[in-house]
C-alpha positions in Angstrom: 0.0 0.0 0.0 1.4 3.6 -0.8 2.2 5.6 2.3 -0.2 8.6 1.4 -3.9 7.8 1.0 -6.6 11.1 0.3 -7.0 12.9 3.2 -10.9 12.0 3.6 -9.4 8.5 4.3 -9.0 6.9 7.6 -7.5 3.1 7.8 -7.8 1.7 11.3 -5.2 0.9 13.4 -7.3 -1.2 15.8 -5.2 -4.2 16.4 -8.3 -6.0 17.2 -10.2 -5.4 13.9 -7.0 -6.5 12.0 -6.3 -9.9 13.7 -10.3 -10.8 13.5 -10.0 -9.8 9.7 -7.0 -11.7 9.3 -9.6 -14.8 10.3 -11.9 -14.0 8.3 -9.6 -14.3 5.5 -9.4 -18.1 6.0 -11.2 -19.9 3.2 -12.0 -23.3 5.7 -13.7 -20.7 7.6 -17.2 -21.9 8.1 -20.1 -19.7 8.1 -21.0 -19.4 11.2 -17.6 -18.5 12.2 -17.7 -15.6 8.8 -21.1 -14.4 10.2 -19.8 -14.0 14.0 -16.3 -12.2 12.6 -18.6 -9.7 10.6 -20.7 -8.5 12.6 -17.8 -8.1 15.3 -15.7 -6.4 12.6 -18.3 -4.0 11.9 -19.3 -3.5 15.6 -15.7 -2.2 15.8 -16.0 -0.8 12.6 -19.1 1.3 13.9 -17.7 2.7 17.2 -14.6 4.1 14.7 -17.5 5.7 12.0 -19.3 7.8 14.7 -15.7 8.9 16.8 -15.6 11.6 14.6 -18.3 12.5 12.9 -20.8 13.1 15.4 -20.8 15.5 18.2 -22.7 15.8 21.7 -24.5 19.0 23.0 -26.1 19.5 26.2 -30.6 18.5 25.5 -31.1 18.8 29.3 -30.3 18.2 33.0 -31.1 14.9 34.7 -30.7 13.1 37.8 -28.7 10.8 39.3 -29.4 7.7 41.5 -27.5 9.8 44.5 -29.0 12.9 43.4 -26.5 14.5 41.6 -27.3 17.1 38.8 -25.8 16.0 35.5 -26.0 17.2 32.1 -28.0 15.1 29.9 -25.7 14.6 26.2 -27.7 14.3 22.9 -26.1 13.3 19.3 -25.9 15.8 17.0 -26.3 15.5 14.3 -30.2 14.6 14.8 -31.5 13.1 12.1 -29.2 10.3 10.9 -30.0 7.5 8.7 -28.1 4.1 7.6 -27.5 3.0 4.1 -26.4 -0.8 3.6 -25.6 -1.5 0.2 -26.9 -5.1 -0.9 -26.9 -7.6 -0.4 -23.7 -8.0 1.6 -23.9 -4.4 3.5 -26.6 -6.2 5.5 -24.0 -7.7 7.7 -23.1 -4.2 8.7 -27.1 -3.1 9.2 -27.1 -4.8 13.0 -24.0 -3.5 14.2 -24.4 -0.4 13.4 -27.7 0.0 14.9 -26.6 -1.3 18.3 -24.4 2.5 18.1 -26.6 4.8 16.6 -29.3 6.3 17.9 -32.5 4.4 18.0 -34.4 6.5 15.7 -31.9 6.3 12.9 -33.7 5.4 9.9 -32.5 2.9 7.6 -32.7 3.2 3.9 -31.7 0.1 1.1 -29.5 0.5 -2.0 -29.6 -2.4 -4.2 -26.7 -2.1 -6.5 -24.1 -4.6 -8.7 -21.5 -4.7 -10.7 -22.4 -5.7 -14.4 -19.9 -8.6 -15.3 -19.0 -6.8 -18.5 -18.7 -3.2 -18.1 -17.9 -2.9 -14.5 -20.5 -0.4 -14.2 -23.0 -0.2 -11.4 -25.9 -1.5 -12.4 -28.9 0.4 -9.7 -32.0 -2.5 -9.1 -33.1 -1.5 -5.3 -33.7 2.2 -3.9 -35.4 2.6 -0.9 -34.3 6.0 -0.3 -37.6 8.3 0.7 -38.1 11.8 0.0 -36.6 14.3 1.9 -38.8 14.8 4.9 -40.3 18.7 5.4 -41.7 18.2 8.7 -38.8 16.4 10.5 -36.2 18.6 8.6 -33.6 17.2 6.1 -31.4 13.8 7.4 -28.0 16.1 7.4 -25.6 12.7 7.6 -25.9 9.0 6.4 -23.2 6.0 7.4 -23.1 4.3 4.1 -21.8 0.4 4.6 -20.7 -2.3 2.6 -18.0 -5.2 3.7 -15.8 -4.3 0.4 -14.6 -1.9 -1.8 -12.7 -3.3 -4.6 -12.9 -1.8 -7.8 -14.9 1.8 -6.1 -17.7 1.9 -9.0 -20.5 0.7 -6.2 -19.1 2.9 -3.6 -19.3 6.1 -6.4 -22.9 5.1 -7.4 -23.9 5.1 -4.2 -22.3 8.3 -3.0 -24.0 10.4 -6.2 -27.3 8.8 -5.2 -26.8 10.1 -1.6 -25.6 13.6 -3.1 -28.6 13.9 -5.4 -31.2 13.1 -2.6 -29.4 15.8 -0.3 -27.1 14.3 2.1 -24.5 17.0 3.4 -22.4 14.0 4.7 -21.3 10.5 3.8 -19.5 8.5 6.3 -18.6 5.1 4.0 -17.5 2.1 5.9 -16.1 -0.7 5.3 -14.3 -3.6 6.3 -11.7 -4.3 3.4 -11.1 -2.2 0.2 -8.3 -1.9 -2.6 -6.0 1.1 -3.0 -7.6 1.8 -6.0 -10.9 1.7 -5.4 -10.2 3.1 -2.2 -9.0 6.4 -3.9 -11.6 6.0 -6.5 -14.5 6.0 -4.3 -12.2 8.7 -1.7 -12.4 11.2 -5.3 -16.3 11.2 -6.2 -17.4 13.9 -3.6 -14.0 14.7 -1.5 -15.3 17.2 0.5 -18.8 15.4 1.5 -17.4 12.1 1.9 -15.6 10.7 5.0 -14.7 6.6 4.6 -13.4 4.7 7.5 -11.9 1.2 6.5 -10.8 -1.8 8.1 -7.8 -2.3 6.4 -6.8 -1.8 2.8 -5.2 -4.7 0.5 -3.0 -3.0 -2.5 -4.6 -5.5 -5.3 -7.0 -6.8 -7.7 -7.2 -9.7 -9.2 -8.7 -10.5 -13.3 -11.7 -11.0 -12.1 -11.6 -7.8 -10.0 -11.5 -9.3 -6.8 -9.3 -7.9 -4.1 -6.6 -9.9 -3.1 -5.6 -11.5 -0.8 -8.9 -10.3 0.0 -11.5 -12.0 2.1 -13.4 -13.6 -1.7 -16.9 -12.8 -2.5 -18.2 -11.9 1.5 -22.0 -11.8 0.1 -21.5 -15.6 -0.6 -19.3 -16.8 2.1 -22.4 -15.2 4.1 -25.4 -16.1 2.5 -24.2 -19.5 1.8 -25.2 -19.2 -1.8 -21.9 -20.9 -3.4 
């Protein structure tokens, strides 16, 4: 991997996240065992999203169970919402709801890569209109386990843009270099992507490598 990655880039250093990815790598893993190291990774992966892009400001005063006056925090920003990318960003959905907020919404984005052009190919958008009662959702965490080639990751982020987002927080658990600085160039100052850890290849087929193979199937038992 080169040294210098954009600046709207941040590669964990969480020795924890690295050694459980470095199982999840293992192709005699079963699936049980890939299922339980996902949604651990992403757990991880989910406390590192919301260190630093969201705040807390003070919504009150409350008690304590001695009586002690404290200040009652609130997230800010208010109005968040989730975006799992399927099918695979599904393994990210739970985890990341166990952080946020309970009234984060949670919109789907069914998207793949056509197997001659590369492009992505858009099938499944739940994404609502914009809300003008509750106000405008300011920030989305945008989730899917890989990154290789970026062109998902770029869809994706111009679908957010166009529907109004102010701020895109992508995470995932493995990417390439390139498709890491691909998907780090379509909105730079909008986008913020926290990864797992970043592999420097791809193989003919466009996989990463050494990768962690086609995670929607290792999950979802469906090769």
């Amino acid at each position: 991997m080169s040294a210098s990655l954009p600046a709207n880039v941040r590669v964990s250093k969480h020795p924890v996240i690295h050694a459980k990815l470095s199982q999840l790598r293992s192709r005699t893993l079963d699936t049980r065992l890939a299922r339980l190291l996902a949604d651990e990774i992403a757990s991880l992966l989910a406390y590192e999203a919301t260190a630093t892009s969201l705040t807390t400001q003070i919504a009150g005063q409350g008690e304590t169970p001695i009586g002690a006056a404290y200040d009652v925090l609130a997230l800010t920003p208010g109005r968040l919402c989730l975006v799992p990318i399927l099918r695979s960003g599904l393994a990210m959905t739970d985890p990341f709801l166990r952080v946020l907020p309970t009234l984060t919404e949670v919109h789907h984005l069914g998207l793949f890569r056509e197997e001659h052009t590369q492009n992505a190919i858009e099938y499944y958008n739940k994404v609502p209109k914009q809300d003008a009662v509750k106000g405008p959702i300011e920030q989305a965490f945008l989730v899917d386990p890989i990154v290789a080639t970026g062109n998902t990751a770029c869809a994706a982020i111009q679908i957010l843009k166009e529907w109004g987002i102010k701020k895109i927080v992508l995470t995932c658990m493995l990417a390439s270099e390139a498709g890491l600085r691909r998907a780090a160039a379509e909105w730079p100052e909008g986008v913020e992507i926290v990864v797992g850890a970043v592999d420097a290849g791809l193989t003919d087929k466009l996989y990463i490598t050494p990768g962690l193979g086609d995670i929607g199937d290792r999950l979802f038992q469906t090769k």
